[in-house]
C-alpha positions in Angstrom: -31.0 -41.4 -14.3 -28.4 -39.7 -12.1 -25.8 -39.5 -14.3 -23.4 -36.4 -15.1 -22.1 -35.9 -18.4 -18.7 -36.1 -19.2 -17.7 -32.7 -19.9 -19.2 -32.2 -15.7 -17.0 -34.7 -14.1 -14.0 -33.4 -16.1 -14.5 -29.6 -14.6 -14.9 -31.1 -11.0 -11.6 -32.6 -11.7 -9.9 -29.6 -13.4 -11.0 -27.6 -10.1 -10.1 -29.9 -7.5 -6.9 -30.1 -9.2 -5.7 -26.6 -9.7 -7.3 -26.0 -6.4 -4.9 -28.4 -4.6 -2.2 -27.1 -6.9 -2.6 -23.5 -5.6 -3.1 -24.6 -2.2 -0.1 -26.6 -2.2 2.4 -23.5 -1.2 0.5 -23.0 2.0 2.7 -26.2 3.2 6.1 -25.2 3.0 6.3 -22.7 5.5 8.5 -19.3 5.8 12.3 -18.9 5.9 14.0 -16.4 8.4 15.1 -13.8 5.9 17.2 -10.3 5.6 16.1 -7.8 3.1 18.1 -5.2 1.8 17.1 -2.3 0.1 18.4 1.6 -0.7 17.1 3.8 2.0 15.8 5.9 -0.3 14.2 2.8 -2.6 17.2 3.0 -5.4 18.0 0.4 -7.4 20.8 -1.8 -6.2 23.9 -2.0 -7.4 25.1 -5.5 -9.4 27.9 -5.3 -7.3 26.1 -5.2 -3.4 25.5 -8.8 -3.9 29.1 -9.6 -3.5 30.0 -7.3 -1.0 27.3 -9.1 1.2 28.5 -12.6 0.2 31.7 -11.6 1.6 30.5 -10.3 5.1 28.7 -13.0 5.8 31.6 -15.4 4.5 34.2 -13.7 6.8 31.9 -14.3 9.7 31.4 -17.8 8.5 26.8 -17.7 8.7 25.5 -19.9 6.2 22.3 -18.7 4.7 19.9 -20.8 2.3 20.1 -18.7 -0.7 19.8 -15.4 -1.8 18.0 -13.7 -4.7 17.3 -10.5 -6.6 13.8 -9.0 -6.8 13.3 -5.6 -8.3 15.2 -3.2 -6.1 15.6 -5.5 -2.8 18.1 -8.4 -2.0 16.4 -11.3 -0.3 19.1 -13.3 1.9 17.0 -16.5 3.3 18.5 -18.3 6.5 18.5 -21.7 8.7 17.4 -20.2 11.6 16.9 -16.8 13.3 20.4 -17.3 15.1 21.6 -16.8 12.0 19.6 -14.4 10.7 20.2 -12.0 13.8 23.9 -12.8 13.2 23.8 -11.8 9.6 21.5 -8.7 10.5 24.4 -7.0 12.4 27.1 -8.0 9.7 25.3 -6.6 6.5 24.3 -3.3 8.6 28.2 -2.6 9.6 29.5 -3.6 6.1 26.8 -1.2 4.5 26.6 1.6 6.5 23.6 3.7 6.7 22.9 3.7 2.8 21.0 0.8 2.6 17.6 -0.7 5.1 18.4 -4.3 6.0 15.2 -5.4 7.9 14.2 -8.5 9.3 11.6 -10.5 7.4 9.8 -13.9 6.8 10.2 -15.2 3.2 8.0 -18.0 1.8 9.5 -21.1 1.2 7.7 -22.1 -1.9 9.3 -24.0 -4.8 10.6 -22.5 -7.5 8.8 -24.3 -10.4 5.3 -23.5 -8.0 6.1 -19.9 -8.5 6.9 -19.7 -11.6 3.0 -21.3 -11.9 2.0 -18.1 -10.1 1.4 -20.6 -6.5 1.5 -18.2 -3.5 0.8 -19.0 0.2 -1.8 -17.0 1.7 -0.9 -13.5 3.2 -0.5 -13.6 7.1 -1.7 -10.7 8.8 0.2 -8.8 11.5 -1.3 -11.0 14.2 -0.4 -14.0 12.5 2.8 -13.5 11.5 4.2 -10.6 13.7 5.4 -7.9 12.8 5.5 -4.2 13.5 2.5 -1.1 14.2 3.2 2.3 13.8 0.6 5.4 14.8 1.2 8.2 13.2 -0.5 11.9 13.9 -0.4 14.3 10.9 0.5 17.6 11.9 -2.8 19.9 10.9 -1.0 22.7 12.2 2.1 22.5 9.8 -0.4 21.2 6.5 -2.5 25.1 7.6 0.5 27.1 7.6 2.1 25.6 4.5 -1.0 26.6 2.5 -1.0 29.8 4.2 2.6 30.5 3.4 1.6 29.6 -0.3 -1.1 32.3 -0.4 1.3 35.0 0.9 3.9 33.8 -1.5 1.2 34.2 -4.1 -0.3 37.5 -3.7 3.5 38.7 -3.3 4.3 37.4 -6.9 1.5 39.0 -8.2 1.5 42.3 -6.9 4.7 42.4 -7.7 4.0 41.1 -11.8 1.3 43.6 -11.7 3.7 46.4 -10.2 1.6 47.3 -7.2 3.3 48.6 -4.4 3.4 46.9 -1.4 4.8 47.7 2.2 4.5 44.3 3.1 1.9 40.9 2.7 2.6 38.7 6.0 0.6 35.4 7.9 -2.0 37.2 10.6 -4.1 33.9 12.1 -5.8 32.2 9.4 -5.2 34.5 7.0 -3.0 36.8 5.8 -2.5 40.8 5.7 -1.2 43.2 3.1 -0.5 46.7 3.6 -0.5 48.9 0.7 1.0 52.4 0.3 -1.8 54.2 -1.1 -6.1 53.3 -1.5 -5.4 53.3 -5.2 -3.2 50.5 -4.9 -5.3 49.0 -2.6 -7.9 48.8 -5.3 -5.1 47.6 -7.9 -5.1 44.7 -5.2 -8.4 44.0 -4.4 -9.2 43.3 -8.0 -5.9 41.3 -8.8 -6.9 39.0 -5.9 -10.5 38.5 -7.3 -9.2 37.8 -10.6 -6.3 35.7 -9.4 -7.4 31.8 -9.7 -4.5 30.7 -7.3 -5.9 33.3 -4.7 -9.6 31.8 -4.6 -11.6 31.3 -1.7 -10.0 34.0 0.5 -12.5 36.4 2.2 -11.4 39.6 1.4 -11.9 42.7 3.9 -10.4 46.6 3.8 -8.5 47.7 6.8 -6.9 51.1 7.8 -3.5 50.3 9.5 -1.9 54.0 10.3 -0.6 55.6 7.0 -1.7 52.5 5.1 -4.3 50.9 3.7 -4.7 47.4 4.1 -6.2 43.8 2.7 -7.5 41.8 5.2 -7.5 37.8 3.7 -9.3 34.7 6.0 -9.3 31.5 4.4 -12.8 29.9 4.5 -13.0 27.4 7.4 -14.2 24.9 4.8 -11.5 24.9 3.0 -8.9 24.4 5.8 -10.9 21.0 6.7 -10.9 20.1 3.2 -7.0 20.9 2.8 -6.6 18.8 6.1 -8.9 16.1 4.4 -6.6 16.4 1.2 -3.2 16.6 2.9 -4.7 13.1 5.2 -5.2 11.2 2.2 -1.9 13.0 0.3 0.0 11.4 3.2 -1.7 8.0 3.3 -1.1 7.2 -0.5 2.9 8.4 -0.6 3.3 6.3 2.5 1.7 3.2 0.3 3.8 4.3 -2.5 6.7 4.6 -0.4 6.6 1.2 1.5 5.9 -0.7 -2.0 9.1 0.9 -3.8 11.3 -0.1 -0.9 9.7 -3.8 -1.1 7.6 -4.0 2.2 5.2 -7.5 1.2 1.7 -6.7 1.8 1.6 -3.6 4.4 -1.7 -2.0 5.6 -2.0 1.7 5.7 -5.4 3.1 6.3 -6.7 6.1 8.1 -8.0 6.4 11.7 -10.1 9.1 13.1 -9.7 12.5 11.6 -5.7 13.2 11.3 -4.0 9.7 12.1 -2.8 7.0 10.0 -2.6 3.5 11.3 1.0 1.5 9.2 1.4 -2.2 10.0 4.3 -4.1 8.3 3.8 -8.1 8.5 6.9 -10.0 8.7 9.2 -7.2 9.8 10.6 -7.9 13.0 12.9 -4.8 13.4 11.1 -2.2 14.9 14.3 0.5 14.2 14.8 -0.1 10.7 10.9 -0.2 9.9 11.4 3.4 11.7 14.1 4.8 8.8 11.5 3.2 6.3 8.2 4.9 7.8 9.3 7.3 10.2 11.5 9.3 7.7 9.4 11.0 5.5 10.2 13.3 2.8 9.4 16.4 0.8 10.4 17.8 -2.3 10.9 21.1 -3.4 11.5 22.7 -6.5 13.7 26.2 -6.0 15.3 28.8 -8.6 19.1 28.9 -9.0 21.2 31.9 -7.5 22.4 33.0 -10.8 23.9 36.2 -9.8 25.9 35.1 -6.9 29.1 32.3 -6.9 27.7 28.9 -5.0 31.7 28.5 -4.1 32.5 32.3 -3.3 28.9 31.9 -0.8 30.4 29.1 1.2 34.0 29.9 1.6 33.4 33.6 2.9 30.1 32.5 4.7 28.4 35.7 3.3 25.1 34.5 1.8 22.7 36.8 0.2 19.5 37.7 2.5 17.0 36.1 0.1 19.3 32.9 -0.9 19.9 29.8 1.0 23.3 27.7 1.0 22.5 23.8 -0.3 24.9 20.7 -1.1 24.4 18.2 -3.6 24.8 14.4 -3.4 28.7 14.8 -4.5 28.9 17.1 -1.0 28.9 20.8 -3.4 27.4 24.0 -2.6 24.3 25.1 -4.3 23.3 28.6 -3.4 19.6 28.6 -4.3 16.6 31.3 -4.0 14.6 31.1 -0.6 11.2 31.4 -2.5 9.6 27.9 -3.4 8.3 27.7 -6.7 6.5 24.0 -6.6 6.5 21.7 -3.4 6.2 17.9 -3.8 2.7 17.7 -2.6 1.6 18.9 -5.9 3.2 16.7 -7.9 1.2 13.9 -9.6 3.3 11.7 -11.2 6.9 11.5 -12.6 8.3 8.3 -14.9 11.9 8.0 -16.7 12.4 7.4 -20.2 14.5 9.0 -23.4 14.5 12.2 -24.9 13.0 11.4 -28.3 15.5 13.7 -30.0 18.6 13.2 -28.4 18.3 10.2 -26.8 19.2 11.4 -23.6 17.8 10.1 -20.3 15.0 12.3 -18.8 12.5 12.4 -16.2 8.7 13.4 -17.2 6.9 15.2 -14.5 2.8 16.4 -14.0 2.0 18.9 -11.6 -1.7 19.8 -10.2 -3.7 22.8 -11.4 -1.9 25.4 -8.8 1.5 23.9 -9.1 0.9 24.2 -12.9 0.6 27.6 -12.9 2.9 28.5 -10.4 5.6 26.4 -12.7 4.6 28.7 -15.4 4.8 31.8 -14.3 8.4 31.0 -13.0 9.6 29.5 -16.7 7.7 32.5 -18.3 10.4 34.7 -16.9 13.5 32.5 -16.3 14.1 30.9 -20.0 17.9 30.2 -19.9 18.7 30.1 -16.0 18.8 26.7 -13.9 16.5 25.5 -11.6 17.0 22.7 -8.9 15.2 19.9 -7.1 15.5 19.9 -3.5 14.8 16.5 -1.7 14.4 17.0 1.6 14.5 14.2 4.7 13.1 13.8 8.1 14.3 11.0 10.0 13.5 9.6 13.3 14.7 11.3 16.4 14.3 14.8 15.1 17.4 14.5 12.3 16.7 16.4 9.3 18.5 16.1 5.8 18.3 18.7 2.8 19.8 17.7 -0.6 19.9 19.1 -4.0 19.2 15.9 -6.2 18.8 17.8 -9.7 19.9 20.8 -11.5 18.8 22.0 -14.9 18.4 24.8 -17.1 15.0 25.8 -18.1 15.3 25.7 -21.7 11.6 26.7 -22.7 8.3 28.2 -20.6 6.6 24.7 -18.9 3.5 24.5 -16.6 1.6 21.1 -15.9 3.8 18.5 -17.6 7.7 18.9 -18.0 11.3 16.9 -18.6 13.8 17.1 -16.8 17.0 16.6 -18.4 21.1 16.8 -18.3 20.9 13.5 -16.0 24.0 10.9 -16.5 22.6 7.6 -16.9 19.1 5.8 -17.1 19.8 4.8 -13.4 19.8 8.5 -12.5 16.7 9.2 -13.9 14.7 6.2 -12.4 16.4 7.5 -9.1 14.9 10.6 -9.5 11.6 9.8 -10.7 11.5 7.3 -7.3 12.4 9.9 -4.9 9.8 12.6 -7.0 6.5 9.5 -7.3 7.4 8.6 -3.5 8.7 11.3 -1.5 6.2 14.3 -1.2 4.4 14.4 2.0 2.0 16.8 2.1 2.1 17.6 5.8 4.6 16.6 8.7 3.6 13.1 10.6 5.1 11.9 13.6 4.7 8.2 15.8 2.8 8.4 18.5 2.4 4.3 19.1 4.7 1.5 18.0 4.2 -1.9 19.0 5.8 -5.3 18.0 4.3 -8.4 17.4 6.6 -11.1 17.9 7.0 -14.3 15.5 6.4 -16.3 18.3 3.0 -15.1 19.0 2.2 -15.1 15.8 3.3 -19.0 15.7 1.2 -19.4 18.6 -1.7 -17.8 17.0 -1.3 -19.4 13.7 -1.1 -23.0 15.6 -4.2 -22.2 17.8 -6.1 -21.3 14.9 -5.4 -24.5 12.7 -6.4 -26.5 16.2 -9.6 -24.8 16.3 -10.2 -25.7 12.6 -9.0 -29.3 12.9 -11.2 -29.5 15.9 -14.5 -28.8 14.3 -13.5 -30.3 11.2 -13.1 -34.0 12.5 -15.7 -33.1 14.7 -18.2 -32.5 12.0 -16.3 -35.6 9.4 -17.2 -38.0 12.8 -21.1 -36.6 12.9 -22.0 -37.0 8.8 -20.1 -40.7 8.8 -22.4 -41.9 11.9 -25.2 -40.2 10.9 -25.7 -40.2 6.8 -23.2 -43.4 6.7 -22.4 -44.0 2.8 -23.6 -40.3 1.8 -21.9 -39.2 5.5 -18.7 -40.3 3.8 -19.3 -38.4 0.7 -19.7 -35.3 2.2 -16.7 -35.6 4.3 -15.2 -35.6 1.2 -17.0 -32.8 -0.1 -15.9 -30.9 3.1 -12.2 -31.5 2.6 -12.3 -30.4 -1.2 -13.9 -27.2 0.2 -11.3 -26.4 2.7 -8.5 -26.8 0.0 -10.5 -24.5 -2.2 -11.2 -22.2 0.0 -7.0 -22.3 1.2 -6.6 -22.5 -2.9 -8.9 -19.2 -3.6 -7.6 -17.5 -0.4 -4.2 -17.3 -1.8 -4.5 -17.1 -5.2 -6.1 -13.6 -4.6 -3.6 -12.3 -2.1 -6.5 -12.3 0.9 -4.9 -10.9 3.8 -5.3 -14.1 6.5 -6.2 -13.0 10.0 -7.3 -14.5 13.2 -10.9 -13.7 12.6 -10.2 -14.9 9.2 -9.8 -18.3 10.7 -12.8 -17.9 12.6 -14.5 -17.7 9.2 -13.1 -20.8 8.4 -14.3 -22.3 11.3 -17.8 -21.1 10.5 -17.8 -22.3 7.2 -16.8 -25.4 8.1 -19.9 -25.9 9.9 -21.8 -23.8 7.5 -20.2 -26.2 4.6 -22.2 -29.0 5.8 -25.7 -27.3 5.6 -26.7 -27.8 2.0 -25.9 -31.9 2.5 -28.0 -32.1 5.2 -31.2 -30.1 3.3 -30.2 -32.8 0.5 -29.9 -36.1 2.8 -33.1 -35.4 4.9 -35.1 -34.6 1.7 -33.8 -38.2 0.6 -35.0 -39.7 2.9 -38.0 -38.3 3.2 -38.6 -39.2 -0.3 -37.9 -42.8 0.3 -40.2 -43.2 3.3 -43.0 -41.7 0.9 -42.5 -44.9 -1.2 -40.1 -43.5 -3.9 -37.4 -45.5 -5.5 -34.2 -44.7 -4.5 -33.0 -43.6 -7.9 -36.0 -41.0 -7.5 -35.2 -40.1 -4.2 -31.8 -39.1 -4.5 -32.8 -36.9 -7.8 -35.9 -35.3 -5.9 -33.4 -34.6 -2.9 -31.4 -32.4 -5.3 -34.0 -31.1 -6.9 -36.0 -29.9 -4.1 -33.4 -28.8 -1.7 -31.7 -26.4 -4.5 -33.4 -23.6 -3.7 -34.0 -23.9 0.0 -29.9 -23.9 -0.2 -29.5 -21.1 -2.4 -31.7 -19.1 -0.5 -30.0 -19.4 2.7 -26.9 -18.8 1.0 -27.4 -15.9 -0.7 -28.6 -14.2 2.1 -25.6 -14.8 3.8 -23.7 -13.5 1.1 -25.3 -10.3 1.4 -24.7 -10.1 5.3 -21.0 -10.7 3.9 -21.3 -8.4 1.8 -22.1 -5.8 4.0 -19.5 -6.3 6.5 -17.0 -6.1 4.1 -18.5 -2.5 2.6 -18.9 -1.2 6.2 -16.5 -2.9 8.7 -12.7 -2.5 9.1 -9.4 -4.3 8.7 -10.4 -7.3 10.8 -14.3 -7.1 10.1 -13.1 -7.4 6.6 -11.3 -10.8 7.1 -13.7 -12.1 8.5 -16.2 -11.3 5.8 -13.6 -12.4 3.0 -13.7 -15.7 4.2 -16.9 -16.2 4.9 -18.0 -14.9 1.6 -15.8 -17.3 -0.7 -16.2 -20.6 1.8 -20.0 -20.0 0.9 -19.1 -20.2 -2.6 -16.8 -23.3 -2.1 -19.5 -25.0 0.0 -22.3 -24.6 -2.9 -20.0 -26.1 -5.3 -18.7 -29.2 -3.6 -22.0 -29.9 -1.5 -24.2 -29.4 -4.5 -22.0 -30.6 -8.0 -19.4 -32.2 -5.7 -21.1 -34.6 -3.8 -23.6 -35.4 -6.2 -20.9 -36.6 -8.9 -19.3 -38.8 -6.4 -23.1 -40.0 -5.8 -24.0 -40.4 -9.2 -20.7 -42.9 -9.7 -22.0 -45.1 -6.6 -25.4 -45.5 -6.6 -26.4 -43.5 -10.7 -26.6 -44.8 -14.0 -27.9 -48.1 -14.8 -27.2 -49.5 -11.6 -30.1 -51.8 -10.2 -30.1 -49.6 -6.5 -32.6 -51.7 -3.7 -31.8 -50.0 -0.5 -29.6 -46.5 0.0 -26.9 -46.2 2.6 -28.1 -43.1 3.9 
């Protein structure tokens, strides 16, 4: 009676010791760090690392160590006096081509991470950091998809041959005046039959000697393109921070047009500036092919409907002022070979209007070059435009397409970055910024783990007075859950908060619950006359359900809060919900293993400690 098979004990050992294992990382701490990275997320060169080593040789800072991951440089220090130091150095000895930001790097072994052992995530209140506001310009997002409509119906009255005195923005539509009613009919069926020209509310006009089309974009679809251009903007600022290396960042909408961006562990409010607050856009434009790009710029005559551009080597590129695709209709783009000639390339999908845009331009320019036009706008109102990619369009292309003619692998990944990561659909701008210090967050992080401590001895003291022998046990039981719950919370990247930690707290009381369910109905038991060896498997028995019932229902409360609340809601429900977990294991197969050992099995048991 009260015995576990063997195959039982051996699990509770297998957890408690991979859950110590993965909790173990949570006790080395965080080193003050510097991370550099391209400001435009570009791999770095083999060769940076040395030019860094030098700086910081010639100024005589020692730093820890340093190491390459993916496209960031990771330079770990002694202290922050050095880390400010170094800060200043690396900035003057790269100039403005590469982000070096402040950080807090984890100080975990080596040989722990190679096992996959994390510490858990601090939020921005627990470990500082920086928080950005950003509004999303509605008004600019409108305009741009007014602009495309006009550009649209121009492109096709012209395909169609219609003449046209002119097709200009009027409010929140557009106007078109046409020489003659004829035409006007040529037009009014052209922009019914036109998919890229949908959901425009089409009305005839008289305007003098002309006769006129009258367009309003539905209302609806203006909220929805704000809706789409809101959530356009929120996933390329994700994708954005994670190529340039930013650990664990939160970007999540707020209200109708704002975006809420908070960087843990960057201390720098200016550099996380160049990596949030200039956003980008690309454009895909048509080649001048009948006019020199070298003629253009020396004599400063440019033709009326072409626009002078340089390239990264500083050369002028005279392109057509017509867009053919923007980046916020760009899916994805990846780099690989050309599987006939071997040559790098970059592989690009468009959406459903961009698709057809893209075609109709390839349709009728087989042979003539067309450029990519990356364009950049930093904080303070600064503004960059830069032709990263010319090639000839060999073949007609719509929704998916390679470019090619690049130099080296490394130049298509660039590209391919700067085309996944740089489209915004709409202008943003930062309307809040505030800095939590490292300090605070210290303060913070070593308030919460009093407050833990706190009600953790003060619980460990209760269940030893009160349940003596089986007190002790689940003291036990309540320190295994707190590793396991320290364990699960890093192992799956849980973002650790301060209501987080009051979730801890709670469960540590919580964690308790199901022992006392199980003790009382012992002793109850034994004052109805049972054996002890009865008593303590009716106590198991009969509280089982009781427990599960309560907990479950909790869960669900959990559950909830996560669904519905926000960032910090959601911390709190996270570790509420797997503490529950932890608690049902250890105070249910925990304690009665350790149980079973002292008082189960053959053992001749008079009296309980209990």
């Amino acid at each position: 009676m009260n015995q576990y098979p063997a195959w039982k004990y051996l699990l509770i050992v297998l957890v408690l010791f991979f859950g110590a294992l993965y909790a173990l990382p949570n006790l080395f701490g965080e080193d003050p760090a510097l991370q550099v990275t391209s400001a435009r997320g570009f791999a770095i060169p083999l060769t940076l690392e040395a030019t860094v080593d030098e700086a910081l040789m010639a100024e005589n800072i020692d730093f820890k160590n340093n190491e390459r991951a993916g496209n960031r440089l990771l330079y770990r220090f002694y202290s922050t006096e050095e880390q400010l130091r170094a800060s200043g150095v690396i900035k003057s000895a790269l100039g403005e081509q590469y982000v070096v930001a402040l950080n807090l790097a984890h100080a975990t072994p080596t040989w722990l991470r190679a096992l996959g052992g994390k510490p858990m995530t601090l939020g921005l209140d627990l470990q500082g950091g920086v928080h950005f506001l950003m509004q999303v310009d509605m008004e600019t997002a409108r305009g741009q998809q007014l602009d495309r409509y006009v550009d649209d119906l121009r492109a096709a009255l012209r395909q169609e041959r219609v003449r046209y005195v002119s097709v200009r923005r009027e409010g929140n539509g557009l106007l078109a005046l046409l020489r003659t009613t004829e035409d006007r009919d040529k037009a009014l069926e052209l922009i019914r039959n036109d998919q890229s020209l949908q959901g425009l509310i089409i009305d005839q006009v008289e305007s003098g000697e002309y006769a006129g089309i009258s367009a309003t974009v539905q209302e609806q679809q203006l909220l929805e393109l704000q809706q789409t251009a809101l959530k356009q903007n929120i996933t390329t600022l994700r994708n954005r921070v994670n190529e340039i290396g930013v650990a664990e960042p939160v970007i999540q909408q707020q209200g109708a047009d704002r975006v809420v961006v908070q960087l843990p562990g960057v201390q720098d409010t200016v550099e996380a500036k160049k990596i949030i607050g200039a956003t980008a856009t690309l454009e895909y434009r048509a080649v001048d092919e009948a006019n020199d790009s070298f003629t253009a710029a020396q004599s400063g005559r440019i033709p009326p409907e072409s626009r002078l551009y340089t390239d990264d080597n500083g050369q002028p590129v005279l392109l057509k002022k017509r867009l053919i695709v923007s980046g916020d209709q760009l899916i994805g783009a990846s780099s690989g070979f050309d599987q006939q000639t071997g040559q790098p390339q970059v592989s690009v999908t468009l959406d459903g209007v961009g698709a057809k845009r893209m075609l109709d331009f390839t349709r009728d320019n087989v042979g003539n070059r067309m450029a990519v036009v990356y364009i950049e706008q930093k904080p303070g109102g600064r503004k960059t435009e830069e032709v990263i990619s010319v090639a000839v369009v060999r073949e007609p292309f719509g929704k998916r397409f390679q470019t090619t003619g690049l130099d080296s692998m490394s130049e298509a990944s660039q590209l391919a970055l700067l085309l996944r990561a740089g489209a915004l659909a709409a202008p943003m701008e930062i309307v809040e910024e505030r800095t939590v210090g490292p300090s605070l967050g210290a303060d913070n992080v070593a308030q919460g783990f009093k407050s833990v401590m706190i009600g953790f001895i003060l619980v460990l003291i209760f269940m030893a007075l009160y349940y003596r022998v089986f007190g002790l046990v689940a003291d036990m039981a309540l320190f295994a859950n707190l590793v396991l719950l320290v364990a699960m919370l890093s192992m799956l990247g849980a973002t650790l908060t301060m209501p987080g930690i009051a979730g801890i707290v709670l469960t540590v009381g919580m964690a308790v619950d199901a022992n006392v369910l199980i003790f009382e109905r012992i002793r109850e038991e034994l004052r109805n006359g049972n054996t002890p060896q009865a008593s303590i498997r009716a106590g198991y028995d009969k509280a089982f359900s009781t427990i599960a019932d309560a907990n479950i229902t909790t869960l669900i409360a959990a559950f909830v809060l996560f669904l519905f609340g926000t960032g910090p809601i959601k911390g709190f429900a996270v570790t509420l919900s797997l503490g529950i977990l932890t608690s049902m294991f250890t105070a249910i197969m925990g304690t009665r293993s350790v149980i079973n050992l002292i008082y189960g099995g053959k053992k001749r048991v008079k009296k309980l400690a209990i």
